[in-house]
N, CA, C and O of each residue as an XYZ file, in Angstrom:
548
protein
N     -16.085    347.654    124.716
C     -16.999    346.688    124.159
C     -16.183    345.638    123.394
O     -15.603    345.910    122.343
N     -16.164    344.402    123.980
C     -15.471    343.466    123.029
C     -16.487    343.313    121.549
O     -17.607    343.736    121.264
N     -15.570    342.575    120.891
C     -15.320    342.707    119.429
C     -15.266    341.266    119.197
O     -14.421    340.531    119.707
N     -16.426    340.796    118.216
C     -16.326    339.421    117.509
C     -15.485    339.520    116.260
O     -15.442    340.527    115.553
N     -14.779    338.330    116.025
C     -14.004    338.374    114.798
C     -14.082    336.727    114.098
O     -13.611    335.869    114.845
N     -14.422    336.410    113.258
C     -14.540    335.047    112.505
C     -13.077    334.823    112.167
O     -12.579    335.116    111.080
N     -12.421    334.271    113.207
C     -11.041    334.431    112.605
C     -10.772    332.453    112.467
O     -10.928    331.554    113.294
N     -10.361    332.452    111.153
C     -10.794    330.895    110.950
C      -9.415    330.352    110.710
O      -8.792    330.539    109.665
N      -8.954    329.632    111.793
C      -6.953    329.126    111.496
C      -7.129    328.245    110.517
O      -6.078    327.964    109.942
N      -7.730    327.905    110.266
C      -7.605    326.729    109.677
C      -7.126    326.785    108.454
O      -6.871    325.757    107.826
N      -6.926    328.122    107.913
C      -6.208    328.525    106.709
C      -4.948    328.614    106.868
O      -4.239    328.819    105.883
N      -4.440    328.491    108.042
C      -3.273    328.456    108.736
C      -2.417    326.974    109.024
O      -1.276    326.846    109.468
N      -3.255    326.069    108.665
C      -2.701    325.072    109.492
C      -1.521    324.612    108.756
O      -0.550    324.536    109.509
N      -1.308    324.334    107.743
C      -0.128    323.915    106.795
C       0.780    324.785    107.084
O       1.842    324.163    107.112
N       1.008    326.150    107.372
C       1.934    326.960    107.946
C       2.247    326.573    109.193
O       3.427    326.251    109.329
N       1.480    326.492    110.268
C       1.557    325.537    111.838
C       2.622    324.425    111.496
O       3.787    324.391    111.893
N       2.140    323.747    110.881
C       2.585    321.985    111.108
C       3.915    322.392    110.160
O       4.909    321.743    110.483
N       4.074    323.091    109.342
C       5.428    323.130    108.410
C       6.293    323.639    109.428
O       7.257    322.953    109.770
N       6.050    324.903    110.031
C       7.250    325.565    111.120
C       7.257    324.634    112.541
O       8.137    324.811    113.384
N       6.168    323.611    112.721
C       6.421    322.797    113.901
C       7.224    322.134    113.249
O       8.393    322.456    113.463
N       7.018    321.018    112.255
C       7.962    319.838    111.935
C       9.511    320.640    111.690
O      10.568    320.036    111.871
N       9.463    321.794    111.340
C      11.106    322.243    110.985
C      11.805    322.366    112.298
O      12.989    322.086    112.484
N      10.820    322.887    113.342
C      11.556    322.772    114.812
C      12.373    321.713    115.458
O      13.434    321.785    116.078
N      11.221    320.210    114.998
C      11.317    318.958    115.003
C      12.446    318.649    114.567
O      13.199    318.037    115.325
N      12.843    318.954    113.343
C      14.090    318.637    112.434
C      14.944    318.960    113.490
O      15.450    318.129    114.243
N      15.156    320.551    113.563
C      16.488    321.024    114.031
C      16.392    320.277    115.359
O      17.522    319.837    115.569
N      15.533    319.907    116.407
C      16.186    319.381    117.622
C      16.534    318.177    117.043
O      17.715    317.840    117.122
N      15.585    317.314    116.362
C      16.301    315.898    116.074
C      17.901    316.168    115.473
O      18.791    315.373    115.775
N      18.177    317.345    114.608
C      20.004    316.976    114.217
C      20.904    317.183    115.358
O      21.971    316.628    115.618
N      20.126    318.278    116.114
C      21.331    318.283    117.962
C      21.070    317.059    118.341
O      22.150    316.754    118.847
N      20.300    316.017    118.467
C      20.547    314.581    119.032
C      21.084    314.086    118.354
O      21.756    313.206    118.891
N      21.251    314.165    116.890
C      22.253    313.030    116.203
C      23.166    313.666    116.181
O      24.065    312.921    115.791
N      23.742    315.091    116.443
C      25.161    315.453    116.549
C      25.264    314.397    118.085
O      26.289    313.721    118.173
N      24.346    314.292    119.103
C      25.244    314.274    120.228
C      25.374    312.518    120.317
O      26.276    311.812    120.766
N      24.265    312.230    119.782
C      24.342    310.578    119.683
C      26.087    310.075    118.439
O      26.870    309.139    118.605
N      26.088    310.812    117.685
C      27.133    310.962    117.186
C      28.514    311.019    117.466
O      29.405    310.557    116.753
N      28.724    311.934    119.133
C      29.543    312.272    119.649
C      29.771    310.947    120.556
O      30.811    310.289    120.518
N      28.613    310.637    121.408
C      28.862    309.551    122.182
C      28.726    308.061    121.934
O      28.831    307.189    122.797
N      28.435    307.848    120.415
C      29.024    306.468    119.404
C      30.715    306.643    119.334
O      31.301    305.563    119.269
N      31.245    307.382    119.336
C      32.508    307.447    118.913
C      33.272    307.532    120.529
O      34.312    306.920    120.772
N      32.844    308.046    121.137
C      33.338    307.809    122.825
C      33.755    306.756    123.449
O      34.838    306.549    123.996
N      32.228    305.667    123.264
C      32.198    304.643    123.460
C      32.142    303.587    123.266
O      31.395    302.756    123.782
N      33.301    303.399    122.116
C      34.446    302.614    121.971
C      35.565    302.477    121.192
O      35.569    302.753    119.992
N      36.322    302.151    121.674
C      37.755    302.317    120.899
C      38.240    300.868    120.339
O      39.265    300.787    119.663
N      37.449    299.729    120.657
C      37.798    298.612    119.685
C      37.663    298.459    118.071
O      36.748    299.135    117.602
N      38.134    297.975    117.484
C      37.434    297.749    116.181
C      38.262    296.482    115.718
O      39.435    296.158    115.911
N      37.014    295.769    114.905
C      37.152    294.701    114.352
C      37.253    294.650    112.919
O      36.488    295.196    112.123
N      38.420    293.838    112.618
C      38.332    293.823    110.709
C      37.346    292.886    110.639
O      36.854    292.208    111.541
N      37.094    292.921    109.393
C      36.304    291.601    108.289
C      37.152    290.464    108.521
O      38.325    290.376    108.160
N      36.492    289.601    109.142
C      36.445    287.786    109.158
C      37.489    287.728    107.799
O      37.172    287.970    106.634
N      38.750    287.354    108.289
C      39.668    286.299    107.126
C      38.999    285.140    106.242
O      38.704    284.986    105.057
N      38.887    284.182    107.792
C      38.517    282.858    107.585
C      37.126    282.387    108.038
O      36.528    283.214    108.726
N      36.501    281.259    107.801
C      35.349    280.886    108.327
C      34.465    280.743    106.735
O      34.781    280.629    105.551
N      33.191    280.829    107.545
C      32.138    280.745    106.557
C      32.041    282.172    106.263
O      31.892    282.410    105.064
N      32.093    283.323    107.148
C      31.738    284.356    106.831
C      33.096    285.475    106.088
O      33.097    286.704    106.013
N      34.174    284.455    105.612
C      35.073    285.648    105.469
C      35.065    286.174    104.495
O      34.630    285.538    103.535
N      35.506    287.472    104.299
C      35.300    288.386    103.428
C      34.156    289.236    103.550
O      34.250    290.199    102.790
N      33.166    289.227    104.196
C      31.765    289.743    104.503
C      31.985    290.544    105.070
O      32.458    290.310    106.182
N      31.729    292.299    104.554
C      31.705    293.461    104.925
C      31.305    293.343    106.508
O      31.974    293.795    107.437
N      29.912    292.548    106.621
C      28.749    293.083    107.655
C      29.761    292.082    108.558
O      29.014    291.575    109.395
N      31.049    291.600    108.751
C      31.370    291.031    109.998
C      32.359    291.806    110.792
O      32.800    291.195    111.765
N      32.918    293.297    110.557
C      33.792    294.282    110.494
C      32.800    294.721    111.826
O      31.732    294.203    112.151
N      33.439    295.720    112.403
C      32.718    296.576    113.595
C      33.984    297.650    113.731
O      35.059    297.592    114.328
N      33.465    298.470    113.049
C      34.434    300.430    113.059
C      33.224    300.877    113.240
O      32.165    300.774    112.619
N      33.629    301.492    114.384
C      32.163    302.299    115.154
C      32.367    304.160    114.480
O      31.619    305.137    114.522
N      33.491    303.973    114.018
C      33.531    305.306    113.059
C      32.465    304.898    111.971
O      31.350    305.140    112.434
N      32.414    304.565    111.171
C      31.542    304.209    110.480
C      29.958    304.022    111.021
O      29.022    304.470    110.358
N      29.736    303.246    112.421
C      28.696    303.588    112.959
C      27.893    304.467    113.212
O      26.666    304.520    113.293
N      29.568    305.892    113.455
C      29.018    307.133    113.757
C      28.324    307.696    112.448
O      27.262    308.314    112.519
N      28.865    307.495    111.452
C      28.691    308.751    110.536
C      27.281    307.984    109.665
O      26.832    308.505    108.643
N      26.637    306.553    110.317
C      25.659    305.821    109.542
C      24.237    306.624    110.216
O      23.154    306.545    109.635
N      24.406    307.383    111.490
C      23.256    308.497    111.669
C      22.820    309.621    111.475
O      23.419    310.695    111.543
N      21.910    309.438    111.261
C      20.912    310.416    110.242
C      19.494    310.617    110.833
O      18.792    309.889    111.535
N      19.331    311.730    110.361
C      17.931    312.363    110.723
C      17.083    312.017    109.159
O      17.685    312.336    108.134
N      15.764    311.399    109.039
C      15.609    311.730    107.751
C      13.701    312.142    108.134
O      12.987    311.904    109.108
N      13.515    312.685    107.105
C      12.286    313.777    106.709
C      11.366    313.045    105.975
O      11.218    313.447    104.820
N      10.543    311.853    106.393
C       9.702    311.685    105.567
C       8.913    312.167    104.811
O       8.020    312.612    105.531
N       8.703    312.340    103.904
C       7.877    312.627    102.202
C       6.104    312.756    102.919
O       5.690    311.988    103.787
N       5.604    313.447    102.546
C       4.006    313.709    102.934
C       3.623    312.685    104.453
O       2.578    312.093    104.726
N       4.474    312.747    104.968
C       3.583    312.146    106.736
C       4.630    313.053    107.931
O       5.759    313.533    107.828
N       3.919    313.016    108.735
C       4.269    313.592    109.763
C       5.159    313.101    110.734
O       5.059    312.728    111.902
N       6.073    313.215    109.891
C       7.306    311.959    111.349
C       8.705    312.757    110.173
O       8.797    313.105    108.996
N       9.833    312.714    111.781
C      10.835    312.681    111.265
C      11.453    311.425    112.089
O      11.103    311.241    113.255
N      12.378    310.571    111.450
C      13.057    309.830    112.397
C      14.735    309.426    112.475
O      15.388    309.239    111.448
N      15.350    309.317    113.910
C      16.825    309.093    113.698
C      16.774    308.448    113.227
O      15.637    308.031    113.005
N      17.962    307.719    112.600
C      17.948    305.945    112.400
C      19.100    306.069    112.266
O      19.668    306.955    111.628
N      19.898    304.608    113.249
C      21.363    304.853    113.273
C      21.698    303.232    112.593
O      20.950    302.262    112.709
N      22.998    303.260    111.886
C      22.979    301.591    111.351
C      22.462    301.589    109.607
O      21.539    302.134    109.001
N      23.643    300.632    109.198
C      22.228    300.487    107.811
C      23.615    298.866    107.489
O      24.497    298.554    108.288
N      23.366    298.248    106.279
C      23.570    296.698    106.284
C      24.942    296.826    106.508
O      25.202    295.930    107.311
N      25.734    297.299    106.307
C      27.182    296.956    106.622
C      27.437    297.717    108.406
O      28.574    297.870    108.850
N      26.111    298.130    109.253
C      26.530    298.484    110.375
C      25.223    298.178    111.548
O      24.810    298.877    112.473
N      24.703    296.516    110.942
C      23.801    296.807    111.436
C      23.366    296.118    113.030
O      22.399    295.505    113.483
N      24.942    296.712    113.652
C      24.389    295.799    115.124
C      24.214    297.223    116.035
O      24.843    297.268    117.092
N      23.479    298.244    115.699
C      23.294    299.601    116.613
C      22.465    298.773    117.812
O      22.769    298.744    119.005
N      21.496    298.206    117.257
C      20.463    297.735    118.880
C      21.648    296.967    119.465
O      22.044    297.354    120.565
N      22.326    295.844    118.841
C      23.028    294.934    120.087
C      23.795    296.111    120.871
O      23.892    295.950    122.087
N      24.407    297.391    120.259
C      25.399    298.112    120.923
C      24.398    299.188    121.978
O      24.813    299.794    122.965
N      23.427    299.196    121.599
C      22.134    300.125    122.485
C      22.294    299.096    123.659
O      23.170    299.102    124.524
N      21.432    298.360    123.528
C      20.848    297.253    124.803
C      21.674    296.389    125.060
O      21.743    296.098    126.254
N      22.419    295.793    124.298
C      23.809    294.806    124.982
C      23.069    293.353    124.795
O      23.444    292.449    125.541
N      21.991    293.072    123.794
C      21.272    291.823    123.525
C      22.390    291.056    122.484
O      23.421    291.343    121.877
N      21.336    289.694    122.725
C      22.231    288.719    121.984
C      24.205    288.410    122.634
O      24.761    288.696    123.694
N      24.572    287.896    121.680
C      25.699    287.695    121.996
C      26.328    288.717    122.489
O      27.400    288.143    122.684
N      26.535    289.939    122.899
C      27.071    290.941    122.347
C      27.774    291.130    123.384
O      27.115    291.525    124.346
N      29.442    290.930    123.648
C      30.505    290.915    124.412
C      30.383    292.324    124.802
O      30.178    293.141    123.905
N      30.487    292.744    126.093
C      31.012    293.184    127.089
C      29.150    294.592    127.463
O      29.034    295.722    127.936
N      28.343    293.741    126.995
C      27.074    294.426    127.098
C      26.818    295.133    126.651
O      27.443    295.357    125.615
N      25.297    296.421    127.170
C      25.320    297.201    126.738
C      25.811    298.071    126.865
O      26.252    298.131    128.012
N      26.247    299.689    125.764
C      27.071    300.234    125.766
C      26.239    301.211    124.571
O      26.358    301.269    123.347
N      25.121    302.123    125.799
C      23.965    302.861    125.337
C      24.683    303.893    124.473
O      25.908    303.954    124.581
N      24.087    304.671    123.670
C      24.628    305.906    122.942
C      23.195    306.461    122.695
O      23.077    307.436    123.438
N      22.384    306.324    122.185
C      21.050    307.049    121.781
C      20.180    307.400    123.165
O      19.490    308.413    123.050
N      20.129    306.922    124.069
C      20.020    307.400    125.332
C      20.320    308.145    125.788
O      19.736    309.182    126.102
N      21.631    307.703    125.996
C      22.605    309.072    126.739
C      22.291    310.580    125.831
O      21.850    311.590    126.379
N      22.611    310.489    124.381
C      22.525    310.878    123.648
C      21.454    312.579    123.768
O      21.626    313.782    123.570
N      20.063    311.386    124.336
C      18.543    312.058    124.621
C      18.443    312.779    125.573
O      17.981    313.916    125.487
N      18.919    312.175    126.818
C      19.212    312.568    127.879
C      20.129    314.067    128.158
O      19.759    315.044    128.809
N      21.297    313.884    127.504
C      22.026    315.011    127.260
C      21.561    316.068    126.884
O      21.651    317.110    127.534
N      20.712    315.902    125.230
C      20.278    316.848    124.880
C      19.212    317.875    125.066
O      19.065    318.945    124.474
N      18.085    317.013    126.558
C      16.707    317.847    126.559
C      17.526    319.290    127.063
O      17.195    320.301    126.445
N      17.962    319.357    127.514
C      17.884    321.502    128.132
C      18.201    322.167    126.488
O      17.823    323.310    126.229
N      18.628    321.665    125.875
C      19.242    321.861    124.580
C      17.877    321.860    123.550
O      17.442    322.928    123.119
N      17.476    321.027    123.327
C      16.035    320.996    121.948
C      14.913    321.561    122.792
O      14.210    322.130    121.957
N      14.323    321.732    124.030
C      13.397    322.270    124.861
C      12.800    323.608    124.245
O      11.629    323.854    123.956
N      14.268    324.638    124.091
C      14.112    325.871    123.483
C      13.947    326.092    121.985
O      13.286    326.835    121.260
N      14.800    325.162    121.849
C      14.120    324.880    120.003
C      12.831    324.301    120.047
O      13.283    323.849    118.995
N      11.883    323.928    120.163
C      10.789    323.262    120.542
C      10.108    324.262    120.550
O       9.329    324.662    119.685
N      10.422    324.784    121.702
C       8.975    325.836    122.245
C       9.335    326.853    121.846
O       8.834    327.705    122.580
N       9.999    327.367    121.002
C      10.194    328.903    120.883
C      10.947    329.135    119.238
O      10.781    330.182    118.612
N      11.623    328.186    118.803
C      12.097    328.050    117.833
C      13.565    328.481    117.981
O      14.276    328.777    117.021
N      13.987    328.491    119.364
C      14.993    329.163    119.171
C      16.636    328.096    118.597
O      16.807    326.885    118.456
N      17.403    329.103    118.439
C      18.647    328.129    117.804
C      18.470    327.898    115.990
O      18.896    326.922    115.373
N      17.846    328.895    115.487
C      17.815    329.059    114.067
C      18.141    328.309    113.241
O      17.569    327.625    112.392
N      20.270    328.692    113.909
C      20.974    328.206    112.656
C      21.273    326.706    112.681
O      21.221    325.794    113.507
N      21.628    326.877    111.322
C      21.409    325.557    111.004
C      22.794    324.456    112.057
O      23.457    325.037    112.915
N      22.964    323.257    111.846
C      23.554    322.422    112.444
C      24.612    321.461    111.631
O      25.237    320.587    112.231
């Protein structure tokens, strides 16, 4: 004889969405390890800071893609439901020209967050659906 039960999740749900978004986390840091890996791959130029001109001395005219690398981050927004990469911040901020190859941007594009994504689905899939891959990153 089946059996009714008032079983009400909804007392549950803040437990749900806390162990989903932590899943979230950990696959998003395996993409910024790997977006990480393949910023630094792809390329080996680097540019100092402008001597001369209008712009010399200006941090933001430099391009060390080491520095590019280590400007990505996973971050955890505060009470909403999003985590997001974000690669770049003012002294590194040509990540889109180096994504898509827009604007001026000598010798095109020269993707990394793509590849990056691409690489990683067999990898976050299982963290996703199962939680697996625990430790931390």
């Amino acid at each position: 004889m089946a059996r009714w039960m008032n079983l009400k999740l909804e007392a549950y749900d803040g437990q749900f969405v806390k162990a989903g978004m932590d899943r979230i986390e950990r696959a998003a840091a395996h993409i910024q390890l790997q977006m990480q890996t393949e910023c630094i791959k792809s390329y080996e130029n680097r540019r100092p800071v402008y001597k001369t001109g209008k712009d010399a001395g200006k941090i933001y005219t430099a391009r060390d893609f080491d520095i590019m690398a280590k400007t990505i981050r996973v971050v955890r927004k505060d009470n909403k439901l999003n985590i997001r990469i974000y690669a770049g911040n003012y002294k590194t901020w040509w990540a889109l020209q180096m994504e898509y190859g827009r604007g001026k941007w000598k010798g095109g594009a020269r993707p990394f967050v793509r590849k990056a994504v691409a690489k990683s689905v067999s990898k976050i899939q299982p963290i996703l659906e199962s939680g697996a891959g625990q430790t931390e990153v």
